[in-house]
ZALUM-276962 format. One record per residue (C-alpha): residue number from 1; residue in three letters; chain; x, y, z. Coordinates in steps of 0.25 Angstrom, whole numbers, always signed. Layout:
BEGIN
+-----+-----+----+-------+-------+-------+
!   i !  aa ! ch !     u !     v !     w !
+-----+-----+----+-------+-------+-------+
! NUM ! ALA !  A !     X !     Y !     Z !
...
+-----+-----+----+-------+-------+-------+
This chain:
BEGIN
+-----+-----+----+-------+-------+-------+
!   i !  aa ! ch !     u !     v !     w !
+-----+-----+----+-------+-------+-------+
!   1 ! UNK !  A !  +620 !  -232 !  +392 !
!   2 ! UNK !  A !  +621 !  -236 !  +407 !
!   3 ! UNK !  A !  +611 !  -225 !  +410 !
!   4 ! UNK !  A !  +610 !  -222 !  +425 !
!   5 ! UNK !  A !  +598 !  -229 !  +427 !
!   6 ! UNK !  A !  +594 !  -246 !  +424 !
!   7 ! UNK !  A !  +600 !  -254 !  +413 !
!   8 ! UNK !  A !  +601 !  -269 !  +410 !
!   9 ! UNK !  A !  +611 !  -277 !  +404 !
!  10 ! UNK !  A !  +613 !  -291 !  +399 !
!  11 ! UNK !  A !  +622 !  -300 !  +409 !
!  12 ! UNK !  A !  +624 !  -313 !  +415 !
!  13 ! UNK !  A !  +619 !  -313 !  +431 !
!  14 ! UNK !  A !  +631 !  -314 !  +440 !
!  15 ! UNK !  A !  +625 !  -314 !  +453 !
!  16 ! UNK !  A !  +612 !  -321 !  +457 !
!  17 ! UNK !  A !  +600 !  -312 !  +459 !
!  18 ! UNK !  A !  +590 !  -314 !  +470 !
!  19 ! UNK !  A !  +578 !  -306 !  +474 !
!  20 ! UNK !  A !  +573 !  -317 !  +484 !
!  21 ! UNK !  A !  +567 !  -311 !  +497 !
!  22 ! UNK !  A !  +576 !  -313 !  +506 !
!  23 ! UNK !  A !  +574 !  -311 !  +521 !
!  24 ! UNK !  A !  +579 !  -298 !  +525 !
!  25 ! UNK !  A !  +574 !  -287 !  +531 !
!  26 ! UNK !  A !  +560 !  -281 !  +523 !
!  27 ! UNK !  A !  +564 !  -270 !  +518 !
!  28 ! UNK !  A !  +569 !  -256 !  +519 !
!  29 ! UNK !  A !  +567 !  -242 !  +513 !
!  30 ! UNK !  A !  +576 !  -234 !  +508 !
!  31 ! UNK !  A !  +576 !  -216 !  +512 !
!  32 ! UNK !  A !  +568 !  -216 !  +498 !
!  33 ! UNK !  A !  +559 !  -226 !  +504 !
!  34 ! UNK !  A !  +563 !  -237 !  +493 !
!  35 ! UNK !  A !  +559 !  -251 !  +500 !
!  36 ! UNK !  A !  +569 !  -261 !  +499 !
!  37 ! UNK !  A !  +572 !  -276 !  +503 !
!  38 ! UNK !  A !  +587 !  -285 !  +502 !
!  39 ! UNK !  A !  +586 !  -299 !  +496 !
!  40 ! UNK !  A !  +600 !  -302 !  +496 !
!  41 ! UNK !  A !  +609 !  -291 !  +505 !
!  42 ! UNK !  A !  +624 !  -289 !  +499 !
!  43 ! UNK !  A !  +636 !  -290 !  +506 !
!  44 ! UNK !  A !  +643 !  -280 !  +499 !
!  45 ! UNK !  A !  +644 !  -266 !  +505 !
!  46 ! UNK !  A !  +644 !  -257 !  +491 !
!  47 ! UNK !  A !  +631 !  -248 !  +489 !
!  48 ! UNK !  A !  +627 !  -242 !  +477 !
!  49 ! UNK !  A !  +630 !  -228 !  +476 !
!  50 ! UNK !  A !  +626 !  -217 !  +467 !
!  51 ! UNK !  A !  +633 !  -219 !  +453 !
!  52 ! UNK !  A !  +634 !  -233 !  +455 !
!  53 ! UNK !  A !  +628 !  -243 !  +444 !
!  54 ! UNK !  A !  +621 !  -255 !  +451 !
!  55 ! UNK !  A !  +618 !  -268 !  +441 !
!  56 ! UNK !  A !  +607 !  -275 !  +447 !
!  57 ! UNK !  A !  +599 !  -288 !  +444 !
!  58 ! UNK !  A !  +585 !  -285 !  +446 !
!  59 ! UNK !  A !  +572 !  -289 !  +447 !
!  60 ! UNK !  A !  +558 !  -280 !  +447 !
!  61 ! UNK !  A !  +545 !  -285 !  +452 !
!  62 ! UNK !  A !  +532 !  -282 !  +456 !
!  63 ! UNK !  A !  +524 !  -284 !  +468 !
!  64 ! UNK !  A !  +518 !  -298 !  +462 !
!  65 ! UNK !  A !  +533 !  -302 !  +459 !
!  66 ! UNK !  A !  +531 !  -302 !  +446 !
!  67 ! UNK !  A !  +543 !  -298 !  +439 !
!  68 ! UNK !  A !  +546 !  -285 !  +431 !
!  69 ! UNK !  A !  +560 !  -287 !  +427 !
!  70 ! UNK !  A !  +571 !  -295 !  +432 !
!  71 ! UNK !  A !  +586 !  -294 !  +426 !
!  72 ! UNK !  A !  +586 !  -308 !  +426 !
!  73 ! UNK !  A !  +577 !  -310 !  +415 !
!  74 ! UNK !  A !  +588 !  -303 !  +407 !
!  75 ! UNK !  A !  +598 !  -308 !  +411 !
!  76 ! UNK !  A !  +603 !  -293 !  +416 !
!  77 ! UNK !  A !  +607 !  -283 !  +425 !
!  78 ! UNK !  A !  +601 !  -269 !  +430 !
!  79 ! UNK !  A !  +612 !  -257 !  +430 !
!  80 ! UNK !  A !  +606 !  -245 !  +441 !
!  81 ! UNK !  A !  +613 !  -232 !  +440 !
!  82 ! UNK !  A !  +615 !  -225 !  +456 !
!  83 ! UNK !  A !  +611 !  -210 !  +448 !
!  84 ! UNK !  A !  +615 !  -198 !  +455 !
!  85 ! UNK !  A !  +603 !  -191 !  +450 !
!  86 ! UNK !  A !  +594 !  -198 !  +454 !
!  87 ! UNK !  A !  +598 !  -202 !  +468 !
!  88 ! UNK !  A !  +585 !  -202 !  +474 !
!  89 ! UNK !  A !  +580 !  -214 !  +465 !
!  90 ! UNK !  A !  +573 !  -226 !  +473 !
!  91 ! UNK !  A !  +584 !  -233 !  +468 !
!  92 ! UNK !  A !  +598 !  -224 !  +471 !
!  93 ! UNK !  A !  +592 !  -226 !  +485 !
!  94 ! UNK !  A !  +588 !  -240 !  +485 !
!  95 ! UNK !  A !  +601 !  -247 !  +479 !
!  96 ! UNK !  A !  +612 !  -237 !  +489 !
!  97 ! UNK !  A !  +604 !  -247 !  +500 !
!  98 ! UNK !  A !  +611 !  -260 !  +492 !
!  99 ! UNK !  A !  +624 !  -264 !  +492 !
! 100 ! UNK !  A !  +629 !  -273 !  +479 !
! 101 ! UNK !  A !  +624 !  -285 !  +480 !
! 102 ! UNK !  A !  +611 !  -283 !  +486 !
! 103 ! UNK !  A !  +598 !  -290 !  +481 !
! 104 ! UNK !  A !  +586 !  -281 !  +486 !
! 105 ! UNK !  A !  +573 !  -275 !  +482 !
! 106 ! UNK !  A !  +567 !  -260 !  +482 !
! 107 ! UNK !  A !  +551 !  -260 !  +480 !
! 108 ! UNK !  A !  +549 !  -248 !  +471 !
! 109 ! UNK !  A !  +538 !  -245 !  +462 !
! 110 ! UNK !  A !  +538 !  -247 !  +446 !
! 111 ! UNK !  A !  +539 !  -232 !  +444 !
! 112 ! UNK !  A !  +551 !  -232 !  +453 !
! 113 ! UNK !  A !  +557 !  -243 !  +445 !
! 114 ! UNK !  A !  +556 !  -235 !  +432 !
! 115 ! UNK !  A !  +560 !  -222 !  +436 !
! 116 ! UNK !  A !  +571 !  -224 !  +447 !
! 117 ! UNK !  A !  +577 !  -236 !  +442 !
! 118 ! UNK !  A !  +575 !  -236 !  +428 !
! 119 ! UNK !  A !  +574 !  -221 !  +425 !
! 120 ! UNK !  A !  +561 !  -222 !  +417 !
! 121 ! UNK !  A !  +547 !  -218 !  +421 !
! 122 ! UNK !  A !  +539 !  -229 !  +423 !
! 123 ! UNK !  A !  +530 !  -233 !  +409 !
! 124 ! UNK !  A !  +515 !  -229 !  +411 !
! 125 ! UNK !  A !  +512 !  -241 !  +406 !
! 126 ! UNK !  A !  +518 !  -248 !  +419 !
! 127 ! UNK !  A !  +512 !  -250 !  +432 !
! 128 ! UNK !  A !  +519 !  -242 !  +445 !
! 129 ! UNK !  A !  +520 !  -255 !  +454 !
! 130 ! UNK !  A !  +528 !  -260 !  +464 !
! 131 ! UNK !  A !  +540 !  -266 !  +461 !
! 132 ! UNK !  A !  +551 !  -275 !  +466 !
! 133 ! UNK !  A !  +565 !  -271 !  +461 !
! 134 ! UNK !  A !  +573 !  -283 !  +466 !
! 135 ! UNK !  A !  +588 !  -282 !  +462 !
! 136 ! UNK !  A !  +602 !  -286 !  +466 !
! 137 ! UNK !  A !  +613 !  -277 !  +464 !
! 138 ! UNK !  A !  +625 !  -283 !  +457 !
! 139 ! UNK !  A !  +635 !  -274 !  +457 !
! 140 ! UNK !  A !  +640 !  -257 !  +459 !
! 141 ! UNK !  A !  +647 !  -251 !  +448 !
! 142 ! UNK !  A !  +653 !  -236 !  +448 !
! 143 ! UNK !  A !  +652 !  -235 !  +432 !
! 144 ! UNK !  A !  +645 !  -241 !  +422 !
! 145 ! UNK !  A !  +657 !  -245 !  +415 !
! 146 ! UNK !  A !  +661 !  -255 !  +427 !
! 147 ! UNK !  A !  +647 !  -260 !  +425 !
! 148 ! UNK !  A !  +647 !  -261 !  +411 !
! 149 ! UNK !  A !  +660 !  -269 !  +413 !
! 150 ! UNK !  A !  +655 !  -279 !  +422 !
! 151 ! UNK !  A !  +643 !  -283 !  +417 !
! 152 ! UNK !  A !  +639 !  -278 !  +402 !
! 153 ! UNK !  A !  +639 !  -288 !  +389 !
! 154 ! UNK !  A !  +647 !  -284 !  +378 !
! 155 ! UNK !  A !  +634 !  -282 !  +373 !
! 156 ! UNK !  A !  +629 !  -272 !  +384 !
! 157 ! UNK !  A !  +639 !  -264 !  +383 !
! 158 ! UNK !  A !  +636 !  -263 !  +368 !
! 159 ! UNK !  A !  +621 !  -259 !  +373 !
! 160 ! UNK !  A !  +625 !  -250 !  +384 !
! 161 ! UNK !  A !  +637 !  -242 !  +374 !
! 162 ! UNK !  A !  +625 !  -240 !  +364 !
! 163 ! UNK !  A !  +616 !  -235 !  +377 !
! 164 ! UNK !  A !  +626 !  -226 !  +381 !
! 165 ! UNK !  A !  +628 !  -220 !  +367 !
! 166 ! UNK !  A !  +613 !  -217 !  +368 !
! 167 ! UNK !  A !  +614 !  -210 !  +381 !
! 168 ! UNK !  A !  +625 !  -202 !  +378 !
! 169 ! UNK !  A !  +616 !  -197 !  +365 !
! 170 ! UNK !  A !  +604 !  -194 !  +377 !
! 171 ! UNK !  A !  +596 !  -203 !  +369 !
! 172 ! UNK !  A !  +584 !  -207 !  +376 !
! 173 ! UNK !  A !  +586 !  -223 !  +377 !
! 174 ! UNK !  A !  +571 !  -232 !  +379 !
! 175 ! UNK !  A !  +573 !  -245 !  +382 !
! 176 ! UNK !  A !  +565 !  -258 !  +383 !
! 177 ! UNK !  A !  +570 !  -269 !  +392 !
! 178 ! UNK !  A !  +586 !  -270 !  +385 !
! 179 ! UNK !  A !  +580 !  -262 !  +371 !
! 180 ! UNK !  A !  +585 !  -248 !  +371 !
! 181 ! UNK !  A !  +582 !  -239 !  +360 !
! 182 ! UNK !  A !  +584 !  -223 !  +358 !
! 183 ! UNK !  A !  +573 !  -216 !  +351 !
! 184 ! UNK !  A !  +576 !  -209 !  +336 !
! 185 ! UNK !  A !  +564 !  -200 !  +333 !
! 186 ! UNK !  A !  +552 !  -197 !  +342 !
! 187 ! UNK !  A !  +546 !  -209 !  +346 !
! 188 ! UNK !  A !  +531 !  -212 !  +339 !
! 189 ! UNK !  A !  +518 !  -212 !  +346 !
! 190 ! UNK !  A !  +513 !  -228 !  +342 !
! 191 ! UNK !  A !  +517 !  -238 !  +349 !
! 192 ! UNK !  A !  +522 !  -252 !  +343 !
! 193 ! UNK !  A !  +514 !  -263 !  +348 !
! 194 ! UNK !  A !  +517 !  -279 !  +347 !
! 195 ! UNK !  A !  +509 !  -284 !  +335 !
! 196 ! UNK !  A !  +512 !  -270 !  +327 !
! 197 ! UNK !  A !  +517 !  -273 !  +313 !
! 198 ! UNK !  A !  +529 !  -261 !  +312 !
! 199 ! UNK !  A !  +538 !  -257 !  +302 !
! 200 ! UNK !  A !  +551 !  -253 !  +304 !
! 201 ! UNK !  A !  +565 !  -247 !  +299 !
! 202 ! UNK !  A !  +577 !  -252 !  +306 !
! 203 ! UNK !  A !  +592 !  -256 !  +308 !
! 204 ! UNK !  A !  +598 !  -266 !  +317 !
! 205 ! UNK !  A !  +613 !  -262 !  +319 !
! 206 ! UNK !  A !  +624 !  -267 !  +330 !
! 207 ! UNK !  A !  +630 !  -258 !  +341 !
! 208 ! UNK !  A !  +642 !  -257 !  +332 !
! 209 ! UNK !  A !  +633 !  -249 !  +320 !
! 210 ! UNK !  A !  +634 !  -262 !  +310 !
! 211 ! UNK !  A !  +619 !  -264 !  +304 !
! 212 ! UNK !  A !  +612 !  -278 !  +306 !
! 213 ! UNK !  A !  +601 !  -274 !  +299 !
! 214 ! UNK !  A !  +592 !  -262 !  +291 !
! 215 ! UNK !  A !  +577 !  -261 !  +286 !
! 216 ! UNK !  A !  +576 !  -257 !  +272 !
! 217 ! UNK !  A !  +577 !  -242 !  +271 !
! 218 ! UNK !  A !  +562 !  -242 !  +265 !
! 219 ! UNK !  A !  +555 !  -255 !  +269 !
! 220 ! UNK !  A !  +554 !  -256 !  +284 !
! 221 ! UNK !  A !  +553 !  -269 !  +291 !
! 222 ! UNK !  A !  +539 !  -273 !  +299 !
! 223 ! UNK !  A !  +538 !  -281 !  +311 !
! 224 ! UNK !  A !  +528 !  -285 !  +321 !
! 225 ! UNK !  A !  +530 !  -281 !  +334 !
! 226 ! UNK !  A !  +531 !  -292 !  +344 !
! 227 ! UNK !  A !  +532 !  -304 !  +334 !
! 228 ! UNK !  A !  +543 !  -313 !  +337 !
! 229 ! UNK !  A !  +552 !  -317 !  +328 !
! 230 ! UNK !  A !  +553 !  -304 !  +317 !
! 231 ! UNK !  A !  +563 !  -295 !  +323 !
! 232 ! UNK !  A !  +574 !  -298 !  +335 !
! 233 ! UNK !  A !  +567 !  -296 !  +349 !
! 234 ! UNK !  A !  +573 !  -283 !  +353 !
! 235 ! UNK !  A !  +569 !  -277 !  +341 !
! 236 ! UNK !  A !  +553 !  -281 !  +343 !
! 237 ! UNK !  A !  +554 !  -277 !  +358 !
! 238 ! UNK !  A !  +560 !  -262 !  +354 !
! 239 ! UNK !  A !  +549 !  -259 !  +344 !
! 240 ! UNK !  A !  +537 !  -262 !  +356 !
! 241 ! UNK !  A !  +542 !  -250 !  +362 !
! 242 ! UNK !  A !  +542 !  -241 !  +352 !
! 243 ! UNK !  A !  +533 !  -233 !  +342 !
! 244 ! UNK !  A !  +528 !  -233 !  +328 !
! 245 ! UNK !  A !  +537 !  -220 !  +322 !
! 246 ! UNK !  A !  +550 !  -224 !  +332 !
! 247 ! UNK !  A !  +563 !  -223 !  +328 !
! 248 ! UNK !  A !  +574 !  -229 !  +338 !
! 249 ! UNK !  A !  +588 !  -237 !  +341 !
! 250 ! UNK !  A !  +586 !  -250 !  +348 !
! 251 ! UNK !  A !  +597 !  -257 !  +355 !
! 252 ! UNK !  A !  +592 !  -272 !  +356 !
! 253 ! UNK !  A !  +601 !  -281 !  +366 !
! 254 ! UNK !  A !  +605 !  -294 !  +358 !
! 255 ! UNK !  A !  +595 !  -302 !  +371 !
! 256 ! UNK !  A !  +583 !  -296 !  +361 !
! 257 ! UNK !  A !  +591 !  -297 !  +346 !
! 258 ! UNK !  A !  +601 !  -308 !  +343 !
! 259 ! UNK !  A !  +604 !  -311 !  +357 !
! 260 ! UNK !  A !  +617 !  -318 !  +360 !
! 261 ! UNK !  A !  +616 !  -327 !  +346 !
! 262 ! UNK !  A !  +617 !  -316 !  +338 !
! 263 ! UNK !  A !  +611 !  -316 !  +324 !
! 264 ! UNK !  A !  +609 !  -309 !  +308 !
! 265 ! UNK !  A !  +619 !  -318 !  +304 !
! 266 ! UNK !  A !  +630 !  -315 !  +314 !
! 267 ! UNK !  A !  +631 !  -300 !  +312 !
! 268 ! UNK !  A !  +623 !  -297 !  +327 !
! 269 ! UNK !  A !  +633 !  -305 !  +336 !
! 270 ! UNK !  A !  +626 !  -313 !  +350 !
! 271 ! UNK !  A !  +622 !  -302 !  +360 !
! 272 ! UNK !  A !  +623 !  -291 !  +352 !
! 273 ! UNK !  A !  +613 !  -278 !  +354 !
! 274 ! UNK !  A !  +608 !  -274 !  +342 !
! 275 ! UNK !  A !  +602 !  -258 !  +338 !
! 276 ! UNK !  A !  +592 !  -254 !  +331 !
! 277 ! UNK !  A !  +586 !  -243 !  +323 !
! 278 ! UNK !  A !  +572 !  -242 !  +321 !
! 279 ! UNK !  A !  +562 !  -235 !  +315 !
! 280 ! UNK !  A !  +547 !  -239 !  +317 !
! 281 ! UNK !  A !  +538 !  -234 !  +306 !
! 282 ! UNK !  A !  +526 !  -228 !  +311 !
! 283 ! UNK !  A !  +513 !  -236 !  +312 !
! 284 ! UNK !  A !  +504 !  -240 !  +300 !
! 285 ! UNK !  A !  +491 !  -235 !  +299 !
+-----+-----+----+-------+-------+-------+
């Protein structure tokens, strides 16, 4: 599901990415009022354009410099979607100032962040600071299949086709970091906490539908939430963001299951994504 919004995806850099000050002029400000500076100015003379997909390699941080997420630490690439309805975002305005190529900044808010570049509100828990959204545009594409073409795994497009099937459903996808998961039943009111001993029912099965694994249909499994070692890492990561009473669909990426090893005795093969269905039972008193 290539929503017209932010995704990530799992590739090999093929360009050096650089968000070293350079001298160049200051800065500049969009009509919109976005400040922006260059760190590295492109020779090429393409713009983004509205319906265009940009990938980018990008870096987010705040005014200490401390950093919030980098695409670097896994190993990945941003996808931005230029949306016709939305052509007043901070963003749509920003990135038509670039050409391919550029390497540049736009000093935005975190609430801008989230709701023009992810297209989420911002969590509550979060603080609305300024931010540093340093990036370098990699590439323009017209389609999302000439994108997909060029720079999705095998095991991407795997993920992507399931997101995709889920969109076209008008299932409301969550997602943490690279877990996504679809809810099946109102989501509970409790939330899961690290320490919590939670019992569970549920299947492991490949994108292909063969079953890896199944809970017994009357004796649920129990796990501690945040110890290492009893359940794959995708897995414990998914139920710190649900409830006690949720039932969902996970899609872990083989980075937080049997990564590119593979494992149950050969029947999940290296870099494999695996889905899940889970039902959480509700607390006990």
């Amino acid at each position: 599901m290539l929503k017209e919004n932010k995704f990530i995806f799992f590739i090999a850099f093929l360009i050096s990415f650089s968000c070293g000050h350079k001298k160049t002029p200051d800065f500049y400000l969009t009509n919109g009022e976005l400040k922006y500076k260059f760190h590295d100015v492109s020779t090429s003379n393409v713009h983004p354009s509205i319906g265009d997909y940009i990938p980018l390699y990008v870096e987010l941080k705040n005014t200490n410099d401390s950093i919030l997420y980098s695409s670097k630490q896994y190993n990945s690439i941003d996808l931005f979607y230029m949306d016709s309805l939305d052509l007043n975002s901070v963003f749509n305005e920003g990135f038509s100032q670039l050409v391919s190529g550029d390497s540049a900044s736009f000093y935005i808010s975190m609430e801008t962040f989230y709701n023009d570049y992810l297209k989420i509100d911002l969590p509550k828990s979060f603080i609305n600071e300024d931010v540093d959204f340093c990036f370098r545009i990699v590439d323009l594409f017209s389609t999302k299949r000439d994108f997909m073409t060029k720079f999705l795994s095998e095991e991407q497009m795997i993920i992507e086709s399931i997101l995709d099937d889920w969109d076209s459903k008008k299932l409301l996808v969550s997602n943490y970091g690279k877990i996504h998961w679809i809810q099946l039943n109102n989501k509970g009111d409790s939330l899961i906490n690290v320490g919590d001993k939670v019992a569970v029912f549920y299947s492991c099965h490949l994108h292909d539908g063969e079953l890896i694994y199944k809970t017994d249909s009357l004796n649920p499994d129990e796990f501690i939430v945040g110890l290492e070692g009893q359940m794959i890492e995708g897995f414990d990561l998914l139920l710190q963001q649900l409830n006690y009473g949720d039932h969902v669909q996970g899609l872990i990426p083989s980075m937080l299951a049997f990564k590119d090893k593979g494992g149950v005795n050969g029947r999940v093969s290296p870099n494999t994504p695996l889905i899940i269905n889970l039902e959480i039972l509700n607390a006990k008193n």
